[in-house]
C-alpha positions in Angstrom: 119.8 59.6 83.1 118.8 56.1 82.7 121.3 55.4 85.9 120.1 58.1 87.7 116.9 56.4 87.8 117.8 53.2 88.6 119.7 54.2 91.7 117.3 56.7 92.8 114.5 53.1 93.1 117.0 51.5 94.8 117.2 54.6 97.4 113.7 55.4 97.5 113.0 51.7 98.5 116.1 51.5 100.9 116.1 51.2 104.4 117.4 54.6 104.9 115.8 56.3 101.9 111.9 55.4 102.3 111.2 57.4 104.6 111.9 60.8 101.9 109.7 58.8 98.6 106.8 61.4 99.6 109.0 64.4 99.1 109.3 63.0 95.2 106.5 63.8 92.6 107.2 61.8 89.1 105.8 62.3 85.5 102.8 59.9 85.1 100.7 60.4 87.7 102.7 62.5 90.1 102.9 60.4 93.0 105.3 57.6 94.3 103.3 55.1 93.9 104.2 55.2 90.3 107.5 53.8 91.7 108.2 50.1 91.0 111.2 48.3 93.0 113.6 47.0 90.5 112.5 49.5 87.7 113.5 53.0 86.9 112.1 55.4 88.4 109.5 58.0 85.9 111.1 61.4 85.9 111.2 64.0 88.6 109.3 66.8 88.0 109.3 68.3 91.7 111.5 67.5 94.7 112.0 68.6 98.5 113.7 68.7 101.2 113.3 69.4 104.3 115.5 72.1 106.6 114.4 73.1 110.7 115.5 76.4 111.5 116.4 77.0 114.9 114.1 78.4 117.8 114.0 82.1 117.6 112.9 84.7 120.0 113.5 88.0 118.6 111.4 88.8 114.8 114.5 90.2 113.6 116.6 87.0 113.5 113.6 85.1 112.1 113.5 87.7 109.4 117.7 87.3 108.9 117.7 83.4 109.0 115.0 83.4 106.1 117.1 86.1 104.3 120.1 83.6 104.6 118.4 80.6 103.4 117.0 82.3 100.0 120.4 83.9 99.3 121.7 80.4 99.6 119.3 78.7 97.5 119.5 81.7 94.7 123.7 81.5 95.2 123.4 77.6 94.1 121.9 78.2 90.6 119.9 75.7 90.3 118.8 74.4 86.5 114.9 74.6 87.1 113.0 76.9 89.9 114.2 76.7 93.2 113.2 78.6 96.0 112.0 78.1 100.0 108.5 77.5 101.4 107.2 76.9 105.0 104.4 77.9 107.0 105.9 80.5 109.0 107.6 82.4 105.9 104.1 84.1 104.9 104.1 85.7 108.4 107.8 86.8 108.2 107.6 88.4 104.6 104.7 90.4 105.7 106.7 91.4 108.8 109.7 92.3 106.7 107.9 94.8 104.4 105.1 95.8 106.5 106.9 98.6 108.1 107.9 100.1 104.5 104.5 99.4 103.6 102.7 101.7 106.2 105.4 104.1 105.8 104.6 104.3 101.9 100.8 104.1 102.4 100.5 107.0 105.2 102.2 109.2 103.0 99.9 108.9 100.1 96.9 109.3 101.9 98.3 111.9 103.5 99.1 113.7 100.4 95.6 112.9 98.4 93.9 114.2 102.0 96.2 117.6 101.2 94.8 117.5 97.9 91.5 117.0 98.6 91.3 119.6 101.4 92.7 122.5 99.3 90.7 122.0 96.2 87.6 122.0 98.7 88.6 124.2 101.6 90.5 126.7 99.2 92.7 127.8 102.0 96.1 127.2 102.3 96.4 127.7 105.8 93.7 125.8 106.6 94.5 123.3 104.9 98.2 123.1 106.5 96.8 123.3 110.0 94.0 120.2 109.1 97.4 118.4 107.8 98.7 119.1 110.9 95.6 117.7 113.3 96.2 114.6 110.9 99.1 114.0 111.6 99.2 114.8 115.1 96.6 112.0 115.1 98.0 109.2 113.8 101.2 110.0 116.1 98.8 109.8 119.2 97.1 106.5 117.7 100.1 104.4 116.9 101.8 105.5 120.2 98.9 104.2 122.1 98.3 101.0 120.1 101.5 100.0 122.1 100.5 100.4 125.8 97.2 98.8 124.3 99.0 95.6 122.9 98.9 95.5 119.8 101.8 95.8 116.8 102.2 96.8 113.4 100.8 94.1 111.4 98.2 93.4 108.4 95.5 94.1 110.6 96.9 97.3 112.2 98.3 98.5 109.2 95.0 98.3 107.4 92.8 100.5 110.0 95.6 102.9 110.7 95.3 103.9 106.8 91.8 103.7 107.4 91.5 106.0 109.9 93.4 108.5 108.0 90.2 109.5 105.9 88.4 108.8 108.5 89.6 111.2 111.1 89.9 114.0 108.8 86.6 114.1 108.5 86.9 116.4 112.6 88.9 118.8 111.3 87.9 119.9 107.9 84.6 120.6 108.5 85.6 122.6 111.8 87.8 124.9 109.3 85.6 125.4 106.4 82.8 126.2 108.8 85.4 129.1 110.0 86.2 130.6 107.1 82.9 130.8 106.4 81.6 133.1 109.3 80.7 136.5 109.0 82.2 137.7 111.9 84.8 140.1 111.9 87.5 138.9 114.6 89.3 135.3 114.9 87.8 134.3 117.7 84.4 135.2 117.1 84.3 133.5 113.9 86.0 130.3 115.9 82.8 130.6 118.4 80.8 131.2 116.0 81.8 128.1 114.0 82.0 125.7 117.1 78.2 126.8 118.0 76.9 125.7 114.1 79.2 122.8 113.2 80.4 121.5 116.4 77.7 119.6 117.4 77.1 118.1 114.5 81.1 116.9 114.4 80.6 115.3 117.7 77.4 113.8 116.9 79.3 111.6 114.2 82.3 111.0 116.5 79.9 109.1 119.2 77.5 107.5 116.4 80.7 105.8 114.9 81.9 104.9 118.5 78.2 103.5 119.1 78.8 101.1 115.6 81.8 99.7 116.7 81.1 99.3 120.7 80.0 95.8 120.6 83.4 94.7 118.8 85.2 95.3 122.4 83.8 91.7 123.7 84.9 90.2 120.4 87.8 87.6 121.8 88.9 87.9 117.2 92.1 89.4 116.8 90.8 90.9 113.8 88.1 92.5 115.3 89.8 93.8 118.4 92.3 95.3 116.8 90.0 97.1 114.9 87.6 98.2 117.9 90.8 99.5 119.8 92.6 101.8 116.8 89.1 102.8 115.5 88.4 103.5 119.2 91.6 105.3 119.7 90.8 107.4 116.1 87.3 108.7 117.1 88.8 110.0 121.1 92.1 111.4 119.4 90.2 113.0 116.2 87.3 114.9 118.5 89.9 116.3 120.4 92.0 117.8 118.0 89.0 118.5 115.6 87.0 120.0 118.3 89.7 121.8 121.2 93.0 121.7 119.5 92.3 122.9 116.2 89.7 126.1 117.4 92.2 126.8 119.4 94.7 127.2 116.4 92.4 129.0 114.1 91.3 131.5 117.0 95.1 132.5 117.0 96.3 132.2 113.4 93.7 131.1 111.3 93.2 132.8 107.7 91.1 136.4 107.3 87.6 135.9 106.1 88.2 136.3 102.4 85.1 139.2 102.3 86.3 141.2 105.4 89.1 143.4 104.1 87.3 144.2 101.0 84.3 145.6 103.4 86.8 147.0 105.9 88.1 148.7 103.1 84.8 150.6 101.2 83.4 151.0 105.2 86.8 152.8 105.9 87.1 154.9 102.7 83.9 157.4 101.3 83.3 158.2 97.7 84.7 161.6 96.8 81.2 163.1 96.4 80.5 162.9 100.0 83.8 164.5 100.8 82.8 167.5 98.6 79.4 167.4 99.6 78.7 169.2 103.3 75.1 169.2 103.6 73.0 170.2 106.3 69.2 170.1 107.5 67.5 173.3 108.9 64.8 173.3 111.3 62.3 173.7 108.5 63.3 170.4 106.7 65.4 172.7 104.1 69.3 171.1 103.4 71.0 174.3 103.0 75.4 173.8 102.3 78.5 175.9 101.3 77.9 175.4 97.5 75.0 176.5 96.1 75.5 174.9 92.8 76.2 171.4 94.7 72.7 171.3 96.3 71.2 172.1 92.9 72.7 169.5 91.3 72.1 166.9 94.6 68.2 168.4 94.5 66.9 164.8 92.7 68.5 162.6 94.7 68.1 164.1 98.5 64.4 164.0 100.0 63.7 166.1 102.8 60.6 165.5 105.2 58.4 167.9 105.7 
């Protein structure tokens, strides 16, 4: 070891070797300064060196040449930790797990939002047909965040799962206001619901859009990117929540849970009224078939006079 250190003074203060003393940090006070020409050097407790990767125009071979270089450094086996660090590494490891990321994320929101909507809807229909506004709006958003620029990154990633609670919000209350209606038909119920809960739906669409207009002059990254999928949620999640979705219900939505139970005692007497055949005389009188019936119906029918 002793050698070691010798020669690696002699290098460090060499014509050809001076120029890589800063990539050394030693055991006293962890700089090269500790260095003394002619003496050992202190021990190395941290070394570098540097590698240049070549220019790259595609994400996909940056994210393969960084692959290569960590399964080279892990393949050497170094004795003490060894591993590959440059600026541009912390954008291509979020760009190589981003994707299963999102993925990952969008399903378990979309699965809590499932939850949530059947324990407070109560409808499984419903509920599947919300689902289904949901995910016809993320489809719409992350198509049109391409023709409007922008990629899958941090940022997008973060507002698309974002606007997955957020845009539910169009939908459920359109279908819990529908079951709730006391109308008898689909499509009254649907016009019924539109004309109580409607406006309020689209009254919360446009007050978001008005909290988040002013971001559209922002020249931020971050905050463009979140104007234009926040933008993109509100436009996509009114028109599903508020056109789509009636639509839907109007054709298939779930029976009121009260209207076959009324359908059915409005549709089917009691058996006393079957037996019972009572008629009213011109003098007020009931007079029937049975005798004995009307004296036993006496208390409870009232006659004017």
């Amino acid at each position: 070891m002793t050698f070691f250190n010798e020669k690696l003074t002699q290098y460090l203060f060499s014509p050809g070797g001076g120029k890589y003393r800063h990539l050394f940090e030693f055991a006293n006070n962890g700089s090269e300064t500790d260095l003394r020409c002619g003496k050992a050097a202190p021990k190395v407790i941290m070394s570098s060196m540097r590698f240049q990767h070549k220019q790259f125009y595609a994400a996909s071979e940056q994210l393969e040449a960084m692959r290569w270089l960590k399964k080279i450094i892990k393949d050497e086996d170094f004795d003490g930790m060894a591993f590959a660090l440059a600026q541009p590494y912390s954008r291509w490891e979020i760009d190589e797990v981003i994707g299963w990321e999102l993925q990952r994320n969008l399903v378990i929101a979309i699965v809590c939002v499932l939850i949530t909507t059947f324990v407070l809807i109560a409808d499984l229909c419903s509920c599947i047909l919300v689902l289904t506004t949901i995910l016809l709006n993320l489809v719409n958003v992350v198509g049109y965040m391409h023709f409007w620029g922008l990629t899958i990154d941090i940022v997008a990633a973060t507002n698309i799962i974002i606007s997955v609670g957020l845009c539910v919000d169009f939908s459920a209350h359109i279908a819990h206001s529908f079951l709730n209606q006391p109308q008898k038909t689909r499509a009254d119920r649907m016009v019924a619901a539109l004309t109580s809960i409607g406006p309020a739906v689209f009254n919360g669409g446009i007050s978001t859009l008005i909290a988040i207009i002013m971001l559209i002059s922002s020249q931020s990254h971050v905050f463009i990117s979140y104007f234009k999928i926040f933008f993109l949620m509100i436009v996509f999640g009114l028109f599903h929540g508020l056109i789509l979705l009636p639509v839907i219900l109007s054709l298939v939505g779930s029976q009121h849970k009260h209207l076959a139970e009324k359908d059915y005692n409005d549709a089917t007497p009691s058996e006393e009224l079957k037996d019972i055949k009572i008629k009213l005389t011109t003098n007020g009188s009931p007079t029937t078939n049975n005798a004995e019936d009307v004296e036993n119906q006496k208390e409870d029918i009232h006659c004017p006079s």
